[in-house]
Structure formats: C-alpha cells, structure tokens
N, C-alpha and C positions, 0 to 999 in steps of 0.2 A: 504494500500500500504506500503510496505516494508522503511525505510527512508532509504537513500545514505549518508553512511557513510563511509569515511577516515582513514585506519588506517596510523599513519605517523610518521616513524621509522628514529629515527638516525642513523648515519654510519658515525666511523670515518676514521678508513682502508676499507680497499678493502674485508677483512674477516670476517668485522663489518657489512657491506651492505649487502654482502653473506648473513649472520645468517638472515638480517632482511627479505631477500627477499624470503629466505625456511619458514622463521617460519609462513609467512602469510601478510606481510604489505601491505598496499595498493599504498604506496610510500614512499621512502629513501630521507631523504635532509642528503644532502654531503657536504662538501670543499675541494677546490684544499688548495695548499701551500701555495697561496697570497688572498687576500681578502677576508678571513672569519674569523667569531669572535669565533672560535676556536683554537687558535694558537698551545696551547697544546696538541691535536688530532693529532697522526697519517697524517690524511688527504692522500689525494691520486693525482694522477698526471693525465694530460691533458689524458692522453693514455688509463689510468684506468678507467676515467671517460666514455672514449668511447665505452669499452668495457664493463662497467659494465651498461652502458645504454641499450644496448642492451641484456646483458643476463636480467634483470629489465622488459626489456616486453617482452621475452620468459613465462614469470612467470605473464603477465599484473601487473605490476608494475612500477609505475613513478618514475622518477629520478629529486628532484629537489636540483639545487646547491646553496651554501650560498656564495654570494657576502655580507653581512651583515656586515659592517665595513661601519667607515664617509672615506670619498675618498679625500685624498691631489691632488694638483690640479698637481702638477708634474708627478702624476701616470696614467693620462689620455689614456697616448700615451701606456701606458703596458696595460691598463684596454680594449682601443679599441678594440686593437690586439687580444685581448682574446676573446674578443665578438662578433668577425666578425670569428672569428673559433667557438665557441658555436653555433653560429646562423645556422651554417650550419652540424650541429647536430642532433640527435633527441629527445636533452635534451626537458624534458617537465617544467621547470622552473624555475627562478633565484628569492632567497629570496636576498632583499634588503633594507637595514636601508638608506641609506645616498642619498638626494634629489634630488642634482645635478643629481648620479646614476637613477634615479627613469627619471629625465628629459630626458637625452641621450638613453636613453631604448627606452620612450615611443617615439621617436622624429625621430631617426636612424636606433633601432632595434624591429620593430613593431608586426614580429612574435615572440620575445621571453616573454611567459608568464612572468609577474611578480607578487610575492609575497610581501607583507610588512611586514615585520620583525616585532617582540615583540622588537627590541632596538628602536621602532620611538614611545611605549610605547599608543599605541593608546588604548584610553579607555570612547572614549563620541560621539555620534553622528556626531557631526560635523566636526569629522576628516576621518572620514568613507568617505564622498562624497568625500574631500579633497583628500586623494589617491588614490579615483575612476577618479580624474580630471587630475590626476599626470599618472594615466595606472597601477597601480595596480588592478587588477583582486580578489584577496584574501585580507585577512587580519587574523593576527595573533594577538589576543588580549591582553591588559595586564596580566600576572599573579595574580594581586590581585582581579579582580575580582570577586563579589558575582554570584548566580543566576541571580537573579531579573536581576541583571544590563546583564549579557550575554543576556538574554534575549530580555531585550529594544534593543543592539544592533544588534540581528541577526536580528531583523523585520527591522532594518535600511539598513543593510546590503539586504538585501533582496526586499527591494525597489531602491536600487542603483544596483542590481543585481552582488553583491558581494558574494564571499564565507567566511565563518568566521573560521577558527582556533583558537584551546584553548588547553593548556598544559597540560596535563592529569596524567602523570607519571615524576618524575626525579627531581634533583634540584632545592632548588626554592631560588632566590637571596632574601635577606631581602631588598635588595633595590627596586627602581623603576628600571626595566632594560630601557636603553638609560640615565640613569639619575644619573648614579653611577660615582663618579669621583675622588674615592680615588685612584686608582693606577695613573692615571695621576698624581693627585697633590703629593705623598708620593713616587710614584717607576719610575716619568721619563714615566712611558707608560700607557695605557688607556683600560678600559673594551672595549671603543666604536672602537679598532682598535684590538678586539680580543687577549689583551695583557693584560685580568684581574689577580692579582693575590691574590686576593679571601682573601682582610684585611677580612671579615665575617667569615671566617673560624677562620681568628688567634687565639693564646693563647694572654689572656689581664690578667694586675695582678688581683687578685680577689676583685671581686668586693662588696661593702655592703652586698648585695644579697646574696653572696657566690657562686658566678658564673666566670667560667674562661674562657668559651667561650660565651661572650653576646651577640654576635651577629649569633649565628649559628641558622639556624633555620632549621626544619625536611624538610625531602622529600616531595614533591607536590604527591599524589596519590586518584585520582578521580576514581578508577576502580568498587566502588560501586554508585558511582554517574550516569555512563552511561546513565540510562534512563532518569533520570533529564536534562544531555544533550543534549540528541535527543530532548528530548520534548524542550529544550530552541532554539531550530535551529541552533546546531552545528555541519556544515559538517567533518571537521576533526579533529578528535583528536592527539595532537600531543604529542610524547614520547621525554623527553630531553634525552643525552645522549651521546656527537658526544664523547666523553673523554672517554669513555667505551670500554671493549672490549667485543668480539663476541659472549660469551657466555651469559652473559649480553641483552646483545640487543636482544641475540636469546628469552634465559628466558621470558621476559618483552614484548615481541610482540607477543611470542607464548600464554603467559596467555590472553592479551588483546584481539589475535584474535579469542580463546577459548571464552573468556566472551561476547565480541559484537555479533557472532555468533548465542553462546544460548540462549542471550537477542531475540536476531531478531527473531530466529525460535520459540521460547516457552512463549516471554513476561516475563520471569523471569533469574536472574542470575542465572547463574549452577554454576560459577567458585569460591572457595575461598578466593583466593589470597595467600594461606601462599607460594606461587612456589616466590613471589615477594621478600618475603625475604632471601630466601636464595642465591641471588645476593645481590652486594653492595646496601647498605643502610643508611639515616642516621635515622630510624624509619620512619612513614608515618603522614601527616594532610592533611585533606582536608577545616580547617578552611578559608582558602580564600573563598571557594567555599559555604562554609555555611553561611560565613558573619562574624560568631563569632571566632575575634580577640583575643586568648586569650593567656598565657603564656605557656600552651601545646604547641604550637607550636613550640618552643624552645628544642634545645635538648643541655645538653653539654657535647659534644663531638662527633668531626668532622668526627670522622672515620667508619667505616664501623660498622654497628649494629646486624649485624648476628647472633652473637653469644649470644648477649645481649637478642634479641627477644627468643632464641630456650630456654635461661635459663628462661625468665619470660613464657614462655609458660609449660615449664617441672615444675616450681611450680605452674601455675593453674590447670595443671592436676593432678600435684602429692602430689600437697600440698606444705609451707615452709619448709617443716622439710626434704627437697632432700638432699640425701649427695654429699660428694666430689665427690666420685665414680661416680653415676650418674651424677653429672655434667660434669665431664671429658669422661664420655660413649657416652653423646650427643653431644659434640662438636666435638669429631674424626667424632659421625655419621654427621656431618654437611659438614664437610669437606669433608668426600668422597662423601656425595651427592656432595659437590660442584667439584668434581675431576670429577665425573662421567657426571654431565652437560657439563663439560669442553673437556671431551674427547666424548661424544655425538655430540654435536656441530661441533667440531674442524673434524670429520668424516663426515659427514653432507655437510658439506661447502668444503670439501677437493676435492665432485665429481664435483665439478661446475668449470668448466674452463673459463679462461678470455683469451686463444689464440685469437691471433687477425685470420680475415677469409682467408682461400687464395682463389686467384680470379685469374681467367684467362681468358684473351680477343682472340677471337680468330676473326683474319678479313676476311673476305671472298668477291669473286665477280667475276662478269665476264662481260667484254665488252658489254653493252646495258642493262646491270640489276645492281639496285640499289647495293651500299652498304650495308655488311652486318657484326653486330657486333653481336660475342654470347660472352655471358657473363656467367661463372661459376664461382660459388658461393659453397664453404667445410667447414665446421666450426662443431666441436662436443663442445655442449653446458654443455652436463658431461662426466665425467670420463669412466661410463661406456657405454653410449652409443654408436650407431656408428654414422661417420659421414654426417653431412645430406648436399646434395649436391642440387642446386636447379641453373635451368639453366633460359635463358631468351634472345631473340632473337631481335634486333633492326633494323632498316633499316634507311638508307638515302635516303630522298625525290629524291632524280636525280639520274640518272643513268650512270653509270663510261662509260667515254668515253674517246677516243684518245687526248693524250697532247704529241704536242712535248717541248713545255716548263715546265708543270708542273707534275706531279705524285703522288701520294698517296705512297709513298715506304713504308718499313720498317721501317727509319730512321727519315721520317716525322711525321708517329704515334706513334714513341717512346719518340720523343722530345716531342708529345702533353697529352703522354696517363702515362710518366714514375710518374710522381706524384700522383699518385693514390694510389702508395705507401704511406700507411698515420696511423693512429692511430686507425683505424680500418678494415684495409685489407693488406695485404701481396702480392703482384702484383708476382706471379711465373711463371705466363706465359705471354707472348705476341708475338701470333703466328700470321705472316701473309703471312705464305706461299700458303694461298690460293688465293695470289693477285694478278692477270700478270700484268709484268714494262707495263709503258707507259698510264697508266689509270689516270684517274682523276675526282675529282667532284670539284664545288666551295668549297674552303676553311672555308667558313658560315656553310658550312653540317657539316665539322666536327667538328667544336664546337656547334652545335646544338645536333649532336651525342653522343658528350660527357657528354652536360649539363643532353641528357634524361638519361644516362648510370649512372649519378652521383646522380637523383633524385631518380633515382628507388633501387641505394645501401641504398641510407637514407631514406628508407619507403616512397617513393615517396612525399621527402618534394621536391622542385625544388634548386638550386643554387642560396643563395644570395651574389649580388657581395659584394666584401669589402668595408667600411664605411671609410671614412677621416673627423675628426670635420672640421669644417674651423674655419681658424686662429680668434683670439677673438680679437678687437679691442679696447685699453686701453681708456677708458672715461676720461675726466677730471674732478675737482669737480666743481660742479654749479656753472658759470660765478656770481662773484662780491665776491664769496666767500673764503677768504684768505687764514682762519686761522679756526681750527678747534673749536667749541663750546663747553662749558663745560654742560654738562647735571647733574641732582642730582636726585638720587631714596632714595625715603624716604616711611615709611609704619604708619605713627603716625600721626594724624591729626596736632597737637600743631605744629608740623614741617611745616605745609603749611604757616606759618607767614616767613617762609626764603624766599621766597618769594621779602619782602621786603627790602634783604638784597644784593640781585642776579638777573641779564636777563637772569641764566640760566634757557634751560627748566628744571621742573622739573613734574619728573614720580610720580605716586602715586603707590604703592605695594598693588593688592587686595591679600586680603585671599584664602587659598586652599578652604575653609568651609565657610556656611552659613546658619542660622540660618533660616527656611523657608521663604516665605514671606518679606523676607530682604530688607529695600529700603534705608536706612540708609545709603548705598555709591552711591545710585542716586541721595540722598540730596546735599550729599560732591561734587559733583561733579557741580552741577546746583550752589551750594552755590560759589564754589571757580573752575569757567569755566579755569583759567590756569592751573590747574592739568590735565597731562594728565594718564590714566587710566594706567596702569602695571598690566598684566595678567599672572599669575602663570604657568608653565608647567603640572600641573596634579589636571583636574576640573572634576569631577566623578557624573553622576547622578546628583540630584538635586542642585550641588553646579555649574553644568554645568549650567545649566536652567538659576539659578540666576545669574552667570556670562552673560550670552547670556543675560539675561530682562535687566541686567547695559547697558550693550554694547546698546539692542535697545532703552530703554529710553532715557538716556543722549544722544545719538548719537554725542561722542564728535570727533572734528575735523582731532584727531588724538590719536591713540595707540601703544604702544608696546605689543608686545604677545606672548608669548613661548611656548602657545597653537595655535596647528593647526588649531583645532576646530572653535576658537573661530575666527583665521585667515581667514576662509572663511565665516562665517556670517559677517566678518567686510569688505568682499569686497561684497557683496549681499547687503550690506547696501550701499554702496559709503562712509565708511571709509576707511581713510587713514592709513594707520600702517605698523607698524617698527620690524622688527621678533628680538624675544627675543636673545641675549647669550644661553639659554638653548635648542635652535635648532638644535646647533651644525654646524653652518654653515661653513665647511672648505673650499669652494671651488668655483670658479665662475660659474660653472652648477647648483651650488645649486643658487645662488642669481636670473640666469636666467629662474629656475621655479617656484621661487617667486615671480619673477616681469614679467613675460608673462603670466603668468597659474593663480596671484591672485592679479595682479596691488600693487605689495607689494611698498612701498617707501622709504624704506630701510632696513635693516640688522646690525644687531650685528654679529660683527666677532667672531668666536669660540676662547675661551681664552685657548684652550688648544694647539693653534698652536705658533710655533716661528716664530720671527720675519722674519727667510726667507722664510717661509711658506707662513707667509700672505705675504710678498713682488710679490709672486708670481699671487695671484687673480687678476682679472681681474674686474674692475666695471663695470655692463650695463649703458646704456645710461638711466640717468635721476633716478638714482638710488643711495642714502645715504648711506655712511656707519660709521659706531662704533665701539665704541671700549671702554668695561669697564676697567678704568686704578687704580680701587680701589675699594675692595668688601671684605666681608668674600668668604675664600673658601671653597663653598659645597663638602664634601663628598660623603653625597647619603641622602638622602628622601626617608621613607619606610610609606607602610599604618601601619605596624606594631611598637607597641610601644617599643620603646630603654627604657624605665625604669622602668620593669617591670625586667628585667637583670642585671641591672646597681644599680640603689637604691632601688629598691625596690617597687611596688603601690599596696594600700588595696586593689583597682579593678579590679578583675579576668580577667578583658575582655574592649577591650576597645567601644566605643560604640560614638553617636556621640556629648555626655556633653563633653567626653572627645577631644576630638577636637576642640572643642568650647572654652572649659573654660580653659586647661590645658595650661600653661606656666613655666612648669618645667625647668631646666636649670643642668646640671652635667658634669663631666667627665669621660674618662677610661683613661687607660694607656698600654700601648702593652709591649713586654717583651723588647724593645729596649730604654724605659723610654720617648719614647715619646706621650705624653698627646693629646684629641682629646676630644673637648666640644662638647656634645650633647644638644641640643637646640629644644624646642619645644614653638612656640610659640601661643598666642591662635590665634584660628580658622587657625593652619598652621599643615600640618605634621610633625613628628617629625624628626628630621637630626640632620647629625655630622657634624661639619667642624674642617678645619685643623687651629694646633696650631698660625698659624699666616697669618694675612690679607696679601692679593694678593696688590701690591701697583707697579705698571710698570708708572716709570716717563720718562723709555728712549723713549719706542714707539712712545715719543709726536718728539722728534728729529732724532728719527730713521726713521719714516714713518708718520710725521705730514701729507703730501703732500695728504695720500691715504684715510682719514680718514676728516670727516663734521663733527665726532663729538667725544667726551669723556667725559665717565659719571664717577662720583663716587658714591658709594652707602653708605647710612648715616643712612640706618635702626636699626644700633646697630644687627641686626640678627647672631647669633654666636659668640656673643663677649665675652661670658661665664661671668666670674666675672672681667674682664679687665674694664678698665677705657678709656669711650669712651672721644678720643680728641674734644675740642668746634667745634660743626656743624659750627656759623660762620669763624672762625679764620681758620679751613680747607679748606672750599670753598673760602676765599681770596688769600691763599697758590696757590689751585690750577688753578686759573682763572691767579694770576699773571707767574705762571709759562708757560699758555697755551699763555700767551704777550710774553714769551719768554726770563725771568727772572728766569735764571738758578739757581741763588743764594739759590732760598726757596728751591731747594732738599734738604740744608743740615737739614732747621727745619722742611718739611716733614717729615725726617728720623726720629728726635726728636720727632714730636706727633706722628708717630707710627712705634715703636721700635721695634714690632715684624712681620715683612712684608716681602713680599718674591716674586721673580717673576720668579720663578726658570718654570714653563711653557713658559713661554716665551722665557728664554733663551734654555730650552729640546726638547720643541716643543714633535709631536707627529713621 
C-alpha cells in the first residue's frame, strides 16, 4: 500500500502560496499580520487568506495558519475576534505554540483543527499524549532530532492517534526552537512572539578557531532521507521558508514533489537535488537527522551559497586549475538560471486569481408556495479560463401567506441578506422582484434560510455563532498566606547543607543527560527527602526514561518541571508540581490548562513579560504562582556544540562522553563589544547567557500581593569566570528583603554588580 504523505509548503505573501500551491504541495501554512512567528514575512490579510483558501482546494490543497506566538493576556479580546471569523471558514488548521491558545481552541472552538508548533519544542513521549489532552491533532517535532528517536515517536504518536510533522528542507536554528531567548534579553523582543533577530547569524570578532560567524549553522535538507522517513512514520514533511519569496518556494516544493512522487511510484529516488541550490542557500546537512553532530554542520557565512556550491562543483568536474574566465562564465550562467526560475514562476502564479466570487440572490414566491432563494455563484479561478458559474436552489419550510402586519419586502431581506458582503463574495445582486407585497413566512425561516445559504457558500460547513470568554474571576493567594516565600534552585549536591541555613524550599536542578542505568539522583533524593526535584526543559530518548524512572521511584511530594512530558506522568502518578519559567507561561488561559487538563499546583511566570503584563493575569482558584527574581540569563540551548566555533575541540563530533563529561566554559564577542559566556556544563547542553545576571528586587513591591513565591537561582550556571557572591550571605539579603527591609537593595546591588532587569521593565 502506497504510505500518505504530506507535502507542506511555506507561504509568506499571497504569491508565495500561489508558487507553492502550482508547484505540487499538499498544504500551505501561512500568517496573517498578528500572531505569527514570522514577523519578517510579507504575511497576508484576513481577505487573502479567504480567498486563497479557496483557490488551495481548487488545487486539493490545505490551508493551515500560524497562530504560533506565547499570547499576552490583553490580546485575548483581538485573538477571539479573529477566531470566531476563522471558524466560520474553510480554513483547514491553526498551528499553535502558546497553551493558554491550545486551551481556548480546544474548549470554545472545537471544529478548528489544531496543530502544535516546533516552538513548544516537543521531542519525548510524554508530551505527545500531553497535546493530544490539550486538542492538538498533529505535532511538529523538534528539529534536532535523530532517526531512531523520530521513530520511537511516530509509534507514540500513533497510539494517541496523532499525526507527526518533521522539517525537511530550510533553516535550521542552532538553538532549541521555543527555547531561544537572546532577542528578548539583548533587543527588547522575542523569537517566541515572532520578533527573532537571528544573534546566530551575526558577525562575532574572530574567534580562536578562526571563525567569525560561530554560531551559523547550514541549511536542514532531508531530501535524500525521504525513504528513511516514511519508513520512521512520518506523515508530513515540512518545508521552512515563510521569509522566502515565490520562486523559492516554487523551486523547493517542485523538487520535493518530483522526488516523493518517484520514490512512491518506482521505490527509488529519480531527483538530484542540484535544482535546491540554485535558490537561497546556506549549503545543506542533514546531520541532525543522522545523529552525527559534527562541525560540518557549520558554515561561515550567512549568506546565500549559490555561487559558492556552482564554483566547488565547476572544480570537481573540471579540476582546481579552472580559471577566472570560467568562473565568471558560470556565475552569469547561474544567475540567468536564477532570472529565468524567477520569470517562470512569476508567469505561473500570474494566471491564478484571488477575485473574490460575485453572488447573486434572487427571491422568489407566490401566495400558498414556499419561499424561494436561488443563489448564483461567478468566480474565474485563472486568468485564462472562463468563468464558472454554479447555481443552487433553496426553499423555506412554510408557505408565504397573507400579512397585514408583517411582509417579506425588499427592505426586510436586505437589512438580513446585505452582509454577505464579506471576504469572500461580492453580493451584486439582490433581486426580489419576484415577490408580491403583502406575503409573509415566520421570521425563524428566514434565518434558517440564511444559515442553509451560508453553509452551503462555505462547502457546507454550517454557521458557528460567535464565542464571548466569560469574565475570569481574580483569586486571592491561599488564606493565612501573607507574604510571598523565598525559594532557592541549586544543581551541586554540597549545596543541599543550605538547607540548614534557610525554611526556604529548595529545588534541586537535574541534568539534561544521563548516564544509562542512572540511580545516583534517586539516592539524593531518598537521602535528602526536602529537595524537591527540578526538571530540565529538553529530556531526549533515554535521558527521558531516566528522568521518568527518578520521577516514578522517588515519587516525591512535589516538583517543578519545564518538561511537558515529564508534567503528565507527574499527574498519572498523583504528583504535585509546579510548571517550570521555561514554559513560557504569559497568560491566565495558559495557567487554566495547566490546572484543569493536569491538576498543575502552580506556575512560574514567564520572565520575559513586564510588570504590566503580568499585573494583568489572572490566578485560578487554588492555584500558586512565581516568580524567578535572580538567575543567569539563558540565551539559547543547542544539541549542537558552541566550541567547536569558538575555541576550538580535538573531537570531530560530539557524541554522548561529550555530554557527560564536558564542562567547558568561554566566551565571544559580537561587533558591538558586547561579550556572551558560553557554558557547558557536565551532563547539560551547551548554552550562552547574557553578560549579566537577571536580578528584579522591585517585582517583590510592585506585585508582592500576586505572587506565593520567589526563587533565586544559586547554580553558578553561566557565570563564566565571575566570582560567584556567598550562597549564605545572599539568601539572608534576600529573605530579609522579602520581611520587607528595603535597605539590602543597596548590598544586593554590591554582590552582584553586573545584573539587569531590563525584561521586566521591556516586557514583550
């Protein structure tokens, strides 16, 4: 049997969709102008979207849109709005990162498909069921992903009867996507609100290595992998690209639907691939997908590789000794190839019209026979064809009869029928001179009339009425409780003796990695019962396993979690736990399918909002919240190693001794002179953070009231070669400030000199 496959194209204009929807796609994800994490795309508008849904299955082609952004909670009232007009669409589905989102979907708008986004970074079993419980239908999986592991998930995915998505072609972030957090802390805005601006690309001064862009890494392209995909149970492949333009998207989906094709039909690949380079490029790896991490993956230099690939290919065919001349003969030939896709394309996509349809109602009747509506339907879907008209005849249950009070006129079905006028039809006619005065039906017919005239324009979806949230009711925090508590996250054993120093709680930090068989923090934990566990945001394969055996062994009273995953075997067990800071929680929808959909017991509030931001959330009933008021600030966490760019390592590839044992430590510097320590510590992935610790003392007097608790973090984690202040003499600092002894700000500031809360005051 044939396998069902997905082919699924970006589209960032309306000319970009066009290409993708000739060249062969089997579905377009799109963005309007607000809520996608493309902000730099083109993007397209409410009207475009309507219209190009419909030419999309002209062509049997799905339309899905990216809502993919975390949702501030003041944006609800616009986000509604928009989704009680979607809904009554024939959009076939919305990708979405942010939870709250994922809640209000599944809860209010139940026929619109949802996707989950590659920004919720899902990559282990146990977060699979998690957004099947949340109404996510699909899932889109991390980018770093090996086989093996696609694999173990599609069989998951497959018992939760989910569909899986994997990135096949296009950019690939050196970060974890959802996890990336240098434009928020460094430019004021946020990868996770579609406002990245791409530090991985920058120019940094040169590094040991001799590298000046160390964090660029090549293009993601799988197009020889396909069969290893099908065989892992991969329904869609997905193409990045929404920043592209048309010829581009066409190029890249016309090879893709070339090569799936003569896979399917013949069992072997026909296609090449060199048609992929002659669009933008940064060269290609498919190392994520093989497993092997190595410093090929690296390119330096961000820009387009075109020219680069045609010269290294003109000397394997021609040998080194090519001259000038020859190299300057193939780059004009490259370029009119690339004029000549460009004006191919742009000719292509020029017949496809996006008119909207004109419609004309025409009403008819006569004294003892029902009402009658015809409904004409004109719309030429290209350039050259002609127009295809298509009629359709409706009737009203009852039969027009004599009113002296009431009437059917003209004027009554205009005030009912004139909005019809809309974003996808052109109302040109409304004739009802076939109607003699004095007639009438119930009032119920005609919007019974309407509702069937309206299901049957939108491919007989039916009319759903518009949604209103209801008002959210502000919680107080837990009767007896004053004053917010200090918490402390620590990752070093020797640190569980503070303890004796402190009633605050304190977290314990597991590792990303684990060495098989691992129990050595099921000891720690049984040994010293008031640690309470801390769960990393990215537990991969086996390190998953041994995360999950800690959690069911010890089964301690309470955890925090920044894993999904690991969030829903902790409610399958009857533990209690606290959703990590790296959830991203901005919003009260999100805290509310936390604590309905996984009996969550609190939340970290997202450190990337401002204070008026969060003033605005909303607590559930019986529900904690946080708030870290001192941490290093993460940048971004990659599977791929930063010092193999940066200083240089004897090992080609990283593997997982390297995970394990490696606790290197460096920095770069960008061309603006400011510095960013890279941090690896053992059994963690490697990360950047920024030059100075996150330290928010006002939050405690800004929004003490909203907040059970505030932690500080004491891991030393990115402290680079700084000098960490005494764990005790800090935790006395801040415990007496949380009494409300304003004075220690000024020796806060004193142990640490280099701190900043500039999120707080930017917000998102």
């Amino acid at each position: 049997m044939k396998p069902q496959i997905e082919l699924l194209a970006p589209g960032g204009d309306a000319e970009a969709i066009k290409a993708a929807i000739i060249a062969g796609a089997d579905a377009v994800y799109c963005g309007l102008d607000t809520f996608n994490a493309r902000n730099r795309a083109a993007n397209i508008s409410f009207e475009q979207l309507v219209c190009l849904t419909r030419l999309a299955h002209q062509y049997d082609c799905k339309i899905f849109l990216t809502l993919n952004i975390v949702i501030l909670e003041r944006e609800f009232r616009t986000l509604i709005n928009l989704l009680n007009k979607l809904v009554n669409t024939t959009l076939d589905g919305v990708i979405v990162q942010d939870l709250g989102l994922l809640y209000v979907l599944r809860k209010h708008f139940p026929t619109l498909d949802i996707h989950a986004s590659t920004q919720l970074t899902t990559h282990n079993a146990g977060q699979i069921p998690f957004l099947k419980q949340l109404g996510a239908t699909r899932v889109n999986l991390s980018r770093e992903l090996n086989l093996r592991e696609i694999a173990s998930l599609a069989t998951v995915s497959k018992q939760h009867d989910m569909l899986l998505e994997v990135f096949v072609h296009g950019s690939l972030c050196v970060a974890f996507s959802g996890l990336c957090y240098s434009t928020s802390a460094t430019a004021g805005n946020s990868g996770n609100r579609g406002r990245c601006s791409q530090a991985c690309r920058d120019e940094y001064e040169t590094t040991e290595s001799g590298n000046n862009f160390p964090l660029n890494i090549k293009d993601n392209s799988a197009f020889f992998d396909l069969p290893a995909l099908i065989e892992a149970g991969v329904y869609s492949f997905k193409v990045e690209g929404r920043i592209k333009g048309a010829s581009y998207v066409h190029t890249v989906i016309d090879s893709f639907r070339k090569q799936i094709d003569g896979y399917i039909e013949t069992g072997e690949l026909t296609q090449t691939g060199e048609r992929l380079y002659k669009v933008f490029n940064r060269d290609f790896t498919n190392a994520f997908l093989r497993g092997d991490l190595n410093q090929s993956m690296f390119i330096d230099n961000p820009r387009d590789h075109s020219k680069n690939h045609m010269v290294d290919q003109l000397k394997a065919d021609k040998g080194e000794s090519i001259s000038v001349v020859q190299i300057h003969d193939a780059k004009q030939q490259l370029q009119q190839d690339k004029q000549q896709i460009n004006a191919s394309v742009d000719d292509k996509i020029a017949q496809l019209r996006l008119d909207k349809i004109n419609l004309s109602l025409i009403f008819a009747s006569e004294q003892g026979q029902p009402l009658s509506l015809t409904i004409i339907t004109e719309h030429m879907a290209t350039q050259l064809a002609e127009a295809k008209t298509d009629t359709q005849v409706l009737y009203s249950t009852s039969q027009m009869l004599p009113s002296e009070k009431l009437s059917v006129d003209k004027a009554e079905l205009e005030k009912r029928f004139k909005n019809i006028h809309n974003a996808n039809y052109d109302l040109v006619t409304l004739d009802c001179s076939g109607l003699p005065d004095g007639l009438s039906i119930p009032y119920r017919e005609i919007t019974q009339l309407k509702n069937a005239m309206l299901a049957y324009l939108n491919e007989g979806q039916a009319v759903v009425a518009p949604v209103e949230l209801p008002k959210l009711n502000r919680q107080a925090r837990a009767e007896g409780e004053h004053t917010a508590a200090l918490s402390i996250l620590i990752c070093d054993k020797a640190d569980a003796s503070l303890a004796d120093h402190t009633d605050a709680d304190i977290y314990f930090k597991l590792p990303d990695a684990y060495k098989r068989g691992c129990t050595q923090y099921v000891d720690l934990f049984k040994q010293h019962p008031k640690l309470i566990p801390w769960f990393p945001p990215v537990l991969i394969g086996k390190d998953f396993d041994v995360a999950l055996n800690i959690l069911q062994q010890v089964k301690p009273a309470l955890i925090v979690t920044n894993n999904t995953g690991i969030a829903y075997h902790a409610k399958q067990l009857g533990i209690n736990w606290i959703a990590g800071p790296l959830l991203n929680t901005t919003n009260s929808y999100a805290l509310m399918a936390l604590k309905e959909g996984f009996d969550c017991s609190g939340a970290f509030i997202s450190n990337e909002i401002n204070r008026q931001q969060i003033k605005q959330i909303v607590r559930p009933q019986n529900m904690k919240l946080f708030y870290s008021i001192y941490h290093p600030i993460l940048l971004m966490a990659s599977r791929q190693c930063f010092f193999q760019q940066s200083v240089g390592c004897d090992k080609p590839r990283i593997d997982n001794g390297c995970m394990l044992s490696c606790d290197k430590s460096t920095s770069i510097k960008n061309l603006k002179g400011e510095s960013f320590a890279i941090d690896k510590q053992k059994a963690g992935y490697p990360s950047i953070y920024h030059q100075e610790q996150f330290m928010n003392t006002d939050i405690i007097a800004d929004l003490g009231d909203l907040f059970d608790g505030f932690m500080i973090d004491l891991t030393n984690i990115g402290a680079g070669d700084r000098v960490s202040p005494d764990k005790t003499a800090l935790i006395r600092q801040f415990e007496q400030l949380l009494q409300g002894d304003n004075s220690v700000k000024t020796d806060l500031a004193n142990m640490v000199p280099e701190s900043t809360d500039s999120q707080y005051i930017n917000g998102l």
